[in-house]
C-alpha positions as CSV (number, residue, x, y, z in Angstrom):
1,X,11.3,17.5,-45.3
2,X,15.0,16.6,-46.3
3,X,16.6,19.8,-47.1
4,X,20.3,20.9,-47.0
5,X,21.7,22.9,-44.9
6,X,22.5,26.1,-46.9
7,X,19.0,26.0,-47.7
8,X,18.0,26.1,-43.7
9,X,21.6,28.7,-43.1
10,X,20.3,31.0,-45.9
11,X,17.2,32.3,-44.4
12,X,18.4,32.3,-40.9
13,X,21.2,34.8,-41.6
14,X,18.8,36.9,-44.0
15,X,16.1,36.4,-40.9
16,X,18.2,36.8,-38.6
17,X,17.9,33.3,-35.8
18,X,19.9,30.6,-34.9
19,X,18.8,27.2,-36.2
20,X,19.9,24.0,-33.6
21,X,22.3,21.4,-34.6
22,X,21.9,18.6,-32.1
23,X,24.5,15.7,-32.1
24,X,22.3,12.3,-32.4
25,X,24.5,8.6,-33.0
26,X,20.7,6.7,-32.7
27,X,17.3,6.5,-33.9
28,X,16.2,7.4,-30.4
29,X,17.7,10.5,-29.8
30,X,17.4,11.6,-33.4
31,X,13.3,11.0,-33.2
32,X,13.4,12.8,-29.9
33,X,15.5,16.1,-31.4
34,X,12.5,16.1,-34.5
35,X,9.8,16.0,-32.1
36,X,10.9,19.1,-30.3
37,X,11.8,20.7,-34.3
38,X,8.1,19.4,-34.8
39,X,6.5,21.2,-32.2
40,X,8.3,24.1,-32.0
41,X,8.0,24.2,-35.8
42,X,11.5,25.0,-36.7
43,X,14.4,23.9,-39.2
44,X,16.4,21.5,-37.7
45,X,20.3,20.5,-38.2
46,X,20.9,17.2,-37.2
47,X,25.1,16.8,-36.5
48,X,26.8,13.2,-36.9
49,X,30.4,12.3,-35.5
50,X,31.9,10.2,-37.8
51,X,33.1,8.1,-35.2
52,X,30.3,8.0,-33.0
53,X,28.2,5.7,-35.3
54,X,29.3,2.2,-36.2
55,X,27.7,2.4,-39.9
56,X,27.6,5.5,-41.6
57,X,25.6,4.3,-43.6
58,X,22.9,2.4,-42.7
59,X,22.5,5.5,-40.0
60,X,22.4,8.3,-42.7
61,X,19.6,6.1,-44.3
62,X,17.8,6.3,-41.2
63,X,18.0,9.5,-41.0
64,X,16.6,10.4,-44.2
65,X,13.4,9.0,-43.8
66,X,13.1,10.3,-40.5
67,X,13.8,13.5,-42.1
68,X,11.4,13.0,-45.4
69,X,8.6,11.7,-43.1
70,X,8.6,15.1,-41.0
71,X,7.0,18.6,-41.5
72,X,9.8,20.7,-41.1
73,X,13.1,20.9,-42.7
74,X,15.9,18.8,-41.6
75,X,19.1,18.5,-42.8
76,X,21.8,15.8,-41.9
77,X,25.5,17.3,-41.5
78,X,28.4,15.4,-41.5
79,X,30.3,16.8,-38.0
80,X,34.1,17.4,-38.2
81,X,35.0,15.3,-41.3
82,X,38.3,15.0,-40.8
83,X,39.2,13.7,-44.3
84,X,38.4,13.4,-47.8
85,X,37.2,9.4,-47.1
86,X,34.9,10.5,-44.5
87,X,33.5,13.2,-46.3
88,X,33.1,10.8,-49.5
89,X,31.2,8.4,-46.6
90,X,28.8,10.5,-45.8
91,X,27.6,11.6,-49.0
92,X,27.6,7.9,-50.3
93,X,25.4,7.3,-47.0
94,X,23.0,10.2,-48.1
95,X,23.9,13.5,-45.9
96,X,22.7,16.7,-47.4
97,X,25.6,18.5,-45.5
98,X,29.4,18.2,-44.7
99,X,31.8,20.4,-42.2
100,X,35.4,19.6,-43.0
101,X,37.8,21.0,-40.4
102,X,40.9,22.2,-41.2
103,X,40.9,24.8,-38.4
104,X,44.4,23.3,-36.8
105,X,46.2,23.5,-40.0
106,X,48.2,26.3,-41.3
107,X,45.8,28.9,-43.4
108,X,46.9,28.1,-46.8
109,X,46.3,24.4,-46.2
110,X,42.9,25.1,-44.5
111,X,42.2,26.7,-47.9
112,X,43.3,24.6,-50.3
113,X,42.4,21.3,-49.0
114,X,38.7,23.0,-47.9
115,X,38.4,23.9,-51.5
116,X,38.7,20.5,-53.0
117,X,36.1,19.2,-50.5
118,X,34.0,21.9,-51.9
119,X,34.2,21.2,-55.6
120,X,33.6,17.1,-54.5
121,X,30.5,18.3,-52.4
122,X,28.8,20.8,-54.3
123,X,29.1,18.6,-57.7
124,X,26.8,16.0,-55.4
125,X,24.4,19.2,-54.0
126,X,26.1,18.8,-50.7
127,X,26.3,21.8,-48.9
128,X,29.5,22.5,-47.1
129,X,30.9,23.8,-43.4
130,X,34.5,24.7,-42.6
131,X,35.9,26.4,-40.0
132,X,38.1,29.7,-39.8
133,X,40.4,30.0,-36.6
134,X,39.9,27.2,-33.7
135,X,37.6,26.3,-31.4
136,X,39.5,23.9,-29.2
137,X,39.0,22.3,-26.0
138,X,36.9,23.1,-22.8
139,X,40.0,22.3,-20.7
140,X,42.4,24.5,-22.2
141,X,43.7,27.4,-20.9
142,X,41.9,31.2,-21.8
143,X,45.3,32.4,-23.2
144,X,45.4,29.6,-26.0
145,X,41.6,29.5,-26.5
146,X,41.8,33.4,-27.0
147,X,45.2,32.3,-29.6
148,X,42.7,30.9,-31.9
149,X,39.9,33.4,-32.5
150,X,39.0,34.0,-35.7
151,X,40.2,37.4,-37.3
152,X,37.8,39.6,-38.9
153,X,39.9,40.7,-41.3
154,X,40.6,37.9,-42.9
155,X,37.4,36.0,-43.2
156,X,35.6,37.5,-46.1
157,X,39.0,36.0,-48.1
158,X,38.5,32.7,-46.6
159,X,34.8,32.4,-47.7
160,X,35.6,33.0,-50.9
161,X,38.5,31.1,-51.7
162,X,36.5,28.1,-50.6
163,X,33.4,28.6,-51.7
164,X,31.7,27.4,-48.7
165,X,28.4,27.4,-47.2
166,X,28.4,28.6,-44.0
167,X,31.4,29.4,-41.5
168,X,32.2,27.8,-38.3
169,X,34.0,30.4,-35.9
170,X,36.2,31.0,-32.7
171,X,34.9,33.5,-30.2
172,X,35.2,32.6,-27.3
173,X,33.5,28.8,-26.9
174,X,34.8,25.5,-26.7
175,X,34.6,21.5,-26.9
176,X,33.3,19.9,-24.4
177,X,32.2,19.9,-21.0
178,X,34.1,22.9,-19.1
179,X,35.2,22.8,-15.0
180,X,33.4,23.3,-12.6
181,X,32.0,26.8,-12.0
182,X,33.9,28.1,-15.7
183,X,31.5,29.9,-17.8
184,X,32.9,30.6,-20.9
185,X,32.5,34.7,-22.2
186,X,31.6,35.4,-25.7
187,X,33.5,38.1,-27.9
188,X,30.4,39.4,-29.5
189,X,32.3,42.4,-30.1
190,X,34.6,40.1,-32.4
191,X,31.2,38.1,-34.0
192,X,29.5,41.4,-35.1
193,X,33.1,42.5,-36.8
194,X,33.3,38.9,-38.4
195,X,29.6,39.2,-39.5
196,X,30.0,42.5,-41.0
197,X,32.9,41.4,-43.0
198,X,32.0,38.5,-44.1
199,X,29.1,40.3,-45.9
200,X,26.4,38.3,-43.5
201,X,27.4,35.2,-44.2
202,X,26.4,32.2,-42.4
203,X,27.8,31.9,-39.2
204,X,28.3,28.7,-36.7
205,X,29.3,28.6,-33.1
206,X,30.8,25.3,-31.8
207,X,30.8,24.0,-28.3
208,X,27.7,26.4,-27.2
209,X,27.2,23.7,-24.5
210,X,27.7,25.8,-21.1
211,X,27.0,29.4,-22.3
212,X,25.0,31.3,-20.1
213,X,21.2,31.8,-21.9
214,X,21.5,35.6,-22.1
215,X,24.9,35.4,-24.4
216,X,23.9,32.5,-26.6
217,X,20.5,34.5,-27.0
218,X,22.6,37.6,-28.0
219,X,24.8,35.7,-30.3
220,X,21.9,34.2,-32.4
221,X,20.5,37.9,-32.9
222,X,23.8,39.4,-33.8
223,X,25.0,37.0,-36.5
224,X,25.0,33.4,-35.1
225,X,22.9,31.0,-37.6
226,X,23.6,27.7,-35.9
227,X,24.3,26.4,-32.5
228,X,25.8,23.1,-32.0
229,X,24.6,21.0,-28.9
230,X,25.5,18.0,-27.8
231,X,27.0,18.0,-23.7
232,X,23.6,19.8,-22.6
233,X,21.1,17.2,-24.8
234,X,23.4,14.3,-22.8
235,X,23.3,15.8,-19.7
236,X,19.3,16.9,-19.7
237,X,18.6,12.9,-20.9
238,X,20.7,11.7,-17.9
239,X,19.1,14.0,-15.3
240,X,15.7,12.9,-16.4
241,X,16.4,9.4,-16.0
242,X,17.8,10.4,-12.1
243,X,15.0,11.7,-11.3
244,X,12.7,8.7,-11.9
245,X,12.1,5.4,-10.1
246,X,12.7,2.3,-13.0
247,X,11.3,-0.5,-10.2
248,X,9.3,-3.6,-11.5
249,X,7.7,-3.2,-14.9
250,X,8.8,0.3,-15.3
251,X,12.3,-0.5,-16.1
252,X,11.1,-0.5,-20.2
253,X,10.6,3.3,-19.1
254,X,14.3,4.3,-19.1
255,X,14.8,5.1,-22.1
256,X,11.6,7.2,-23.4
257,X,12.6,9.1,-20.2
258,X,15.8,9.9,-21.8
259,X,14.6,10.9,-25.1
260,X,11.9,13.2,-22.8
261,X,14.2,14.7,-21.0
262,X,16.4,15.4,-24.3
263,X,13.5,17.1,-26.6
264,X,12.3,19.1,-23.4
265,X,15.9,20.7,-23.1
266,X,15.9,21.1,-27.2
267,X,12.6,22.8,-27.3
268,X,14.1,25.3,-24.6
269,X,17.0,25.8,-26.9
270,X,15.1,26.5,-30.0
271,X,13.6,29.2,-28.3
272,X,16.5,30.6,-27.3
273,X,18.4,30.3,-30.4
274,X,14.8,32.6,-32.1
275,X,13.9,29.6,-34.6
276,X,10.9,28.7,-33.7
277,X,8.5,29.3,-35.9
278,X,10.5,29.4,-38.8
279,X,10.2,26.3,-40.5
280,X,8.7,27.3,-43.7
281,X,5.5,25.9,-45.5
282,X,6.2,22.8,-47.1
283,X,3.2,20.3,-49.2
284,X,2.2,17.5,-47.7
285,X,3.7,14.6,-48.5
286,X,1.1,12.3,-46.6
287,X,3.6,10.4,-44.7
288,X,3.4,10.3,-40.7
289,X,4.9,13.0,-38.2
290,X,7.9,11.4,-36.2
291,X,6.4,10.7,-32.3
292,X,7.6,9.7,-29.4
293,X,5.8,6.8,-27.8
294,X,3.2,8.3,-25.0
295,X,4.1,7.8,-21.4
């Protein structure tokens, strides 16, 4: 079922779970993410790059049936728009969701150019993400990654000056894949402050790729609604495929072990994150479940 994502957002902060937001940029790992939504039955986020498709379009049309033809609720999201063209893109190309990030800019500009994306978005029933502080790069330094958490005290304004859906935050993650043996540690101190102000709001955490399992699982509980995922799908797909012999025939195998190895790490996740389970109840619309080919 094609939903957007403050409908998916709302019940998970007034329930309480994390719902997953997988990066996909083909069919194949897009069917792969649904399966695991499917048989987990939970909501599922699926998160586009802009720049990581080659038609917008055309992919976002894709996307919808795949979404229609399932039994859970999917919604498409627009990741880090980065402009009012992209964002007027992806609506055009059928996402129920945009995030616009500002998070670099000065606060006033953050605001006011969030805000017009908001009025543009919501006049089309596209829900909208922004983000509020900075969740930079895997690579950078703790001193500046700690220089652009998000302050508590200033967040409830922010929400509702925009008018937004559901708030992307800075606590202690970031883009990316992170050096070897770096774990990165979660404020969840600062998340339960933000969620407390922001009068539990929807809340997002970026770059969760990396986290140890026993802090993301904490994070979901305490106020975290969705968990973006993209370096530990990529890498799951690519150890899967390193682990099997492709000789003769079997080469057509490579990439079905790909997409296996992808949903089995997403189902994990999902667990993690507490949605599964949660997809509401939804009529039949008599069209097929998406499925993987059968090994």
């Amino acid at each position: 079922m094609l939903v957007t994502m403050k409908e998916i957002l709302d019940r998970a902060s007034e329930q309480g779970y994390a719902v997953a937001a997988p990066n996909v940029d083909n069919e194949l790992n897009a069917r792969a993410c649904i399966e695991a939504a499917e048989e987990t039955h939970a909501p599922l986020i699926l998160d586009v790059a802009y720049r990581a498709v080659a038609d917008l379009y055309f992919f976002g049309q894709q996307l919808r049936v795949l979404a229609q033809q399932s039994n859970v609720p999917i919604a498409i999201n627009l990741d880090h728009g980065s402009d009012l063209s992209q964002i007027q893109k992806a609506i055009q190309a059928g996402f129920t969701s945009v995030m616009i990030d500002r998070s670099a800019c000065p606060e006033a500009v953050n605001i006011r150019e969030v805000s017009e994306i908001v009025k543009l978005a919501h006049a089309a029933g596209v829900s909208v993400e922004a983000e509020f502080g900075h969740v930079g790069d895997a690579q950078q330094d703790m001193q500046e990654a700690e220089a652009g958490f998000t302050d508590p005290a200033r967040v409830k304004q922010y929400i509702d000056k925009t008018q937004i859906d559901c708030l992307a935050v800075a606590i202690g993650t970031a883009h990316g894949a992170y050096p070897c043996n770096v774990v990165p540690k979660l404020d969840l101190k600062r998340l339960v402050q933000i969620k407390e102000a922001s009068g539990n709001f929807p809340l997002v955490l970026h770059g969760s790729s990396g986290c140890d399992i026993a802090s993301l699982k904490e994070a979901c509980r305490l106020g975290i609604n969705k968990v973006n995922i993209n370096h530990d799908l990529c890498k799951a797909a690519a150890e899967a495929v390193k682990q099997e012999s492709f000789e003769g025939n079997r080469a057509y195998m490579i990439f079905r072990t790909a997409q296996m190895g992808l949903k089995q790490k997403l189902i994990e996740m999902i667990h993690v994150y507490g949605s599964s389970d949660k997809a509401w109840n939804i009529p039949s619309r008599g069209l097929p479940k998406t499925q993987l080919p059968q090994r």
